[in-house]
C-alpha positions in Angstrom: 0.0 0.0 0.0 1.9 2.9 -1.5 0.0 4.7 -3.9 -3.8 6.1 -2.4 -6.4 7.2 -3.9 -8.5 8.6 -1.1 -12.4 10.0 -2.4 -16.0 10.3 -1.1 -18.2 13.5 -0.1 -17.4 16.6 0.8 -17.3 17.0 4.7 -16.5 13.7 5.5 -13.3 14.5 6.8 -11.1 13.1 3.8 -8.7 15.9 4.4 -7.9 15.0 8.2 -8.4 11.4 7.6 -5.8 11.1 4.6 -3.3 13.2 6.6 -3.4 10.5 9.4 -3.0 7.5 7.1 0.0 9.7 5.6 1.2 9.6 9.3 0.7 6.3 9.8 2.2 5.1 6.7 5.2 7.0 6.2 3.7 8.5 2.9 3.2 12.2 1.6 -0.2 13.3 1.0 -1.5 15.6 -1.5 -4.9 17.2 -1.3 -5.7 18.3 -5.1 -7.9 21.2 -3.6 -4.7 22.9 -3.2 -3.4 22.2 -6.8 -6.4 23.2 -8.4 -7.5 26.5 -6.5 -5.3 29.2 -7.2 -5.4 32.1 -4.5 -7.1 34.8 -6.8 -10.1 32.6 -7.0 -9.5 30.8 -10.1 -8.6 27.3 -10.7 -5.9 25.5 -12.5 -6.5 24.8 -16.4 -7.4 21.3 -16.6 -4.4 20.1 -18.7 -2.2 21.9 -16.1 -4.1 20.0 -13.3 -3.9 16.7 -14.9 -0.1 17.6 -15.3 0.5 18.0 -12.5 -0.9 14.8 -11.1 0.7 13.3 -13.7 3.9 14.0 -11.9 2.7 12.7 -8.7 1.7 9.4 -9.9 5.1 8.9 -11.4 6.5 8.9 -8.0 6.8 5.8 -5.9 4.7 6.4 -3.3 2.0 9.1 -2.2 -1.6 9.9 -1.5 -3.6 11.8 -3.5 -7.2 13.2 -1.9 -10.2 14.1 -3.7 -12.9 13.4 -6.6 -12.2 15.7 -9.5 -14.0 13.0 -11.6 -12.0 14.6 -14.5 -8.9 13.2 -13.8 -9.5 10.3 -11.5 -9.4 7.9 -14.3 -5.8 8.9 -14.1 -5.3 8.2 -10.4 -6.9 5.1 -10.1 -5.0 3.6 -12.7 -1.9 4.3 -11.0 -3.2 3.5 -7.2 -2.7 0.2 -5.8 -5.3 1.6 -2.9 -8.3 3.7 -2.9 -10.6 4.8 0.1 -13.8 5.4 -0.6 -15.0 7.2 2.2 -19.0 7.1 1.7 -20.5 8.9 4.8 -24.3 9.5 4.6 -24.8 13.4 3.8 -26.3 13.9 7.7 -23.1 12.5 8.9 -21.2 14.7 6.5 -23.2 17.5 7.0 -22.9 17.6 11.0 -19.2 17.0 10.4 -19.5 20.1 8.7 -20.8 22.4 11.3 -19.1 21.0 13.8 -15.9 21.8 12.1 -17.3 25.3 11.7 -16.7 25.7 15.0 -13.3 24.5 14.6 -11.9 25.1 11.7 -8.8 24.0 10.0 -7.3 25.7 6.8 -8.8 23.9 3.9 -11.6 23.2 5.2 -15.0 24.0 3.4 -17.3 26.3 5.2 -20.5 24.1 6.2 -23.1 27.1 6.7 -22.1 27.8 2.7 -25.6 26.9 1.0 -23.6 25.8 -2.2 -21.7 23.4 -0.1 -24.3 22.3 1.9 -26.6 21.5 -1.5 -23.7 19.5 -3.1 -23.5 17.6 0.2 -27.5 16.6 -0.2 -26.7 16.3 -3.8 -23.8 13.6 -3.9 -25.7 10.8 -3.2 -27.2 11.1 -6.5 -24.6 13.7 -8.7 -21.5 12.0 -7.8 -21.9 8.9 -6.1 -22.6 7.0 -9.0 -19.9 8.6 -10.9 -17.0 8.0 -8.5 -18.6 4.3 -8.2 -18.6 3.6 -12.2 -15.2 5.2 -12.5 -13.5 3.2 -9.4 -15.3 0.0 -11.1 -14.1 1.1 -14.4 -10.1 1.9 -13.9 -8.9 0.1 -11.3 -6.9 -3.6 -12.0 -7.2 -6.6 -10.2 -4.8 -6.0 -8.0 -5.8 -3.4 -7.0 -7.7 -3.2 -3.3 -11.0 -0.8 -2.7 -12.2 0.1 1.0 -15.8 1.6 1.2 -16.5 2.9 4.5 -19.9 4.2 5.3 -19.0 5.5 8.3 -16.0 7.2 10.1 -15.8 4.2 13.0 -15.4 2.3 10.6 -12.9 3.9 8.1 -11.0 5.0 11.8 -11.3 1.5 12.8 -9.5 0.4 9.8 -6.5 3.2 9.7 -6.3 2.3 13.3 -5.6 -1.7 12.0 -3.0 -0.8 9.7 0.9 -1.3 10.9 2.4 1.9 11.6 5.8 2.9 9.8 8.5 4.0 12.1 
């Protein structure tokens, strides 16, 4: 287990979550939010983006975290993990708030109505999407974990042999 994928809905915690299997494991993490928002409010052009994860993937060992359906296709390929973390969008959504009151840079503001309607929208949106697309470009040999919920998904990092 080297190369990560890590996606699911927004406000599930991906961010926090990947950073502690990156602990865990020795690996560096990469949250793509941070490639592909630019500080003036625009985003990356797409062939940039995919560029630049392009150069990631060539690497021998990392973790990359989030959907941009996109280029996932290009992620997957190259994973020999993905984490699907698939939290209901109540569970996501208090995760949300709560973090509101705590928040950490990168986080997405949970009292935004555009982020709480994709929330209540990924079940249907995305969902299916990141499913077909996991289904569709990942090999044999490579291994899928779908937690529905954070004991479980914490349960399982928890599991895994720490590097020293």
């Amino acid at each position: 287990m080297r190369k990560i994928v890590v996606v699911g809905i927004g406000g599930a915690g991906r961010t926090g979550w990947a950073d502690a299997l990156g602990t865990r494991l020795g690996l560096p993490v990469t949250h793509l939010d941070t490639l592909y928002h630019r500080e003036e409010r625009s985003t990356t052009p797409a062939e940039e983006f995919a560029d630049a994860q392009r150069t990631l993937i060539a690497g021998p060992d990392w973790i990359l975290v989030g959907n941009h359906a996109p280029t996932l296709a290009l992620r997957l390929t190259a994973a020999d993990t993905v984490v699907f973390l698939d939290i209901s969008a109540p569970a996501a959504i208090t995760d949300l708030l709560a973090r509101r009151r705590r928040p950490e840079p990168g986080d997405l503001d949970g009292a935004n109505p555009s982020v709480l309607r994709s929330v209540l929208a990924y079940r249907h949106a995305v969902r299916p999407r990141l499913r077909r697309l996991i289904t569709e470009h990942t090999g044999s040999g490579t291994s899928v974990h779908t937690f529905t919920t954070h004991g479980a998904a914490t349960r399982w990092l928890a599991a895994l042999p720490a590097t020293p």
